[in-house]
N, C-alpha and C positions, 0 to 999 in steps of 0.2 A: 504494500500500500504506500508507493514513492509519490504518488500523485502527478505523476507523468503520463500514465493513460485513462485520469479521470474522463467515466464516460459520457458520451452525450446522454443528458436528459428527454423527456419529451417534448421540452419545450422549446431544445434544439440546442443547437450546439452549442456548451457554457464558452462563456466569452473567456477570450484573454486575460482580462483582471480577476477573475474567479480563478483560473485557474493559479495563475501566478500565486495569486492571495492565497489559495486554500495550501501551497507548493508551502508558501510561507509558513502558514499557521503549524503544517505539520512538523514540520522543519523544527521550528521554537519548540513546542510541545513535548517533541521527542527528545531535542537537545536538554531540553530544563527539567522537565520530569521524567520523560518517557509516556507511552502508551500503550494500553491494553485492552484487547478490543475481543470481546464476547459474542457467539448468539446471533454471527453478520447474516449466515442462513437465514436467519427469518426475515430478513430486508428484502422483499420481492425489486427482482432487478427491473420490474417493468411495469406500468400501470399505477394508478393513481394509489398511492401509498402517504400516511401520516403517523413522524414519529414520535410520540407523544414521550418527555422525560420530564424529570422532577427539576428543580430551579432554586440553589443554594448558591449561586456565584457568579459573574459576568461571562464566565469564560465555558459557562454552561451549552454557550449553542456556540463557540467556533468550536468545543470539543467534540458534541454533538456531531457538527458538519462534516470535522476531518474524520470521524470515529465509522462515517458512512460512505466516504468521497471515493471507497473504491468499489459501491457499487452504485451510488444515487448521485446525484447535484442537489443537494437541498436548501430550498427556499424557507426561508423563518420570517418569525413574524416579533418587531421587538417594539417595545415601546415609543412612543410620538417623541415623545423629551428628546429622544438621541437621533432624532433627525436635528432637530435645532442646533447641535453642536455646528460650529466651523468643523471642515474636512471631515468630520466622520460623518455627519448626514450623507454627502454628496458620497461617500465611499459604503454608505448603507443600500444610498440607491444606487447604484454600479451595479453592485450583490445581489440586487434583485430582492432585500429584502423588505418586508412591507410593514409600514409603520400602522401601529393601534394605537387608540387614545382608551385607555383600560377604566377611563369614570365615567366612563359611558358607553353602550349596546354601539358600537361602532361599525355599522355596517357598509360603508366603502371598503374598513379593513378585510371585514368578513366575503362580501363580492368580489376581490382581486384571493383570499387566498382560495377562493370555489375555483376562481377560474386556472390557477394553478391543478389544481385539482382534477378539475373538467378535460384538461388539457393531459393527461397522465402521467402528469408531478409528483415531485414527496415534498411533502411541508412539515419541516421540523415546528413542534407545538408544548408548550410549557402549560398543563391542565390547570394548575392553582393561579397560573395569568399572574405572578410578579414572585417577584426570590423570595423565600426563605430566609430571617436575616438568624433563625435562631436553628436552623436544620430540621424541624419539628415539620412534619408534612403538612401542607394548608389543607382548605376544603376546591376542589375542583371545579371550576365552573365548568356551566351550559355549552359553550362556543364548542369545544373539542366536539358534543355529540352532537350538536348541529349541523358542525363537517362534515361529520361522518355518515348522518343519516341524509343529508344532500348528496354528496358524491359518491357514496358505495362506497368508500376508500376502506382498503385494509390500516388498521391502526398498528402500531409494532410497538408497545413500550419500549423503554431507554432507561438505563438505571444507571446515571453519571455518578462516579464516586471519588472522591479525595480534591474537590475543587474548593471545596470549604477552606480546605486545610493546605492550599496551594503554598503557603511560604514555606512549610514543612518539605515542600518537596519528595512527596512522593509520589509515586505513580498514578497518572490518573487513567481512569478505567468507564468504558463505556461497554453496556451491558444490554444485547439486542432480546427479546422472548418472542413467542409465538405470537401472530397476529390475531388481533382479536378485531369482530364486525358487530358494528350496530344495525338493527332492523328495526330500530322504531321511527315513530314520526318525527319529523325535526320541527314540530309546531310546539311539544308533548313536553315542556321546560323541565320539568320536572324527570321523567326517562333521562332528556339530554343530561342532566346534571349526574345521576344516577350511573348512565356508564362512562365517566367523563372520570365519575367517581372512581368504579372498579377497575377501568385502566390506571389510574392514580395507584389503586392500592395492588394493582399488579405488578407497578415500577417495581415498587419499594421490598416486592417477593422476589428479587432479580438479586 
């Protein structure tokens, strides 16, 4: 997994700065801590796929990213505030990935990640919608099973481990398990939260 024959996605062919960047990211990663990567079998190499992990750390979705990059491109979804930034907004959207405003049902965010989706993408997805500042699992919201019950999409939990504890410098670890599908209505708030939920507490059995 050198990141030299990251493959195309279906949304076509990852551009140049993805590539480079993710060449990057893996590079540092492996240099500083090292990586170990779990469970990649359950990562369907084709077809509209979301991989849903838990969220204790910043570095939660490039480890996410690289942890998948040698069989996916994946598209994440981060918070509005870090577009604002100087240089990293404009390098978020490069990436392809797509800003949420998380205090509010933000449904432009939700419309661009379907059409990822629609389109037979993987969209890396954080269920409890913002980090962990104490490690302790949040509760999961709706949006994950609204994904899912709109696109058919295979969900794959992710169970990212030792990013909490990144100064310590240990190995971090990304952990794939079997996919799991939603068949309910994506009207049904309450289902959606429900398996939104038991992917959550899927992670954390990883």
């Amino acid at each position: 997994m050198d990141g030299r024959d990251w493959p195309a996605d279906d949304l076509g062919r990852a551009s140049r700065l993805r590539r480079i960047a993710n060449a990057a990211v893996l590079a540092l990663i492996r240099a500083v801590w090292g990586l170990r990567v779990a469970g990649l079998e359950h990562v369907p190499a084709r077809g509209p796929v979301i991989l849903a992990a838990n969220h204790v750390s910043n570095l939660d979705g490039p480890v996410l990213s690289v942890g998948a990059s040698s069989v996916r491109c994946v598209r994440a979804l981060a918070k509005v505030e870090l577009f604002r930034v100087p240089v990293l907004g404009w390098f978020l959207r490069r990436m392809g990935t797509i800003p949420i405003d998380r205090r509010a049902g933000d449904v432009r965010a939700l419309r661009a990640a379907l059409e990822v989706l629609e389109a037979g993408g993987c969209l890396g997805v954080m269920p409890e919608g913002t980090r962990s500042k104490t490690g302790v699992p949040g509760r999961a919201k709706a949006g994950l099973g609204f994904l899912a019950s709109v696109s058919q999409a295979a969900v794959v939990p992710a169970r990212i481990v030792n990013t909490e504890r990144c100064w310590r410098l240990r190995p971090l670890e990304v952990r794939f398990g079997p996919a799991m599908r939603f068949q309910g209505p994506a009207g049904d708030r309450q289902a959606c939260r429900k398996f939104a939920q038991d992917v959550l507490d899927r992670v954390f059995t990883l």
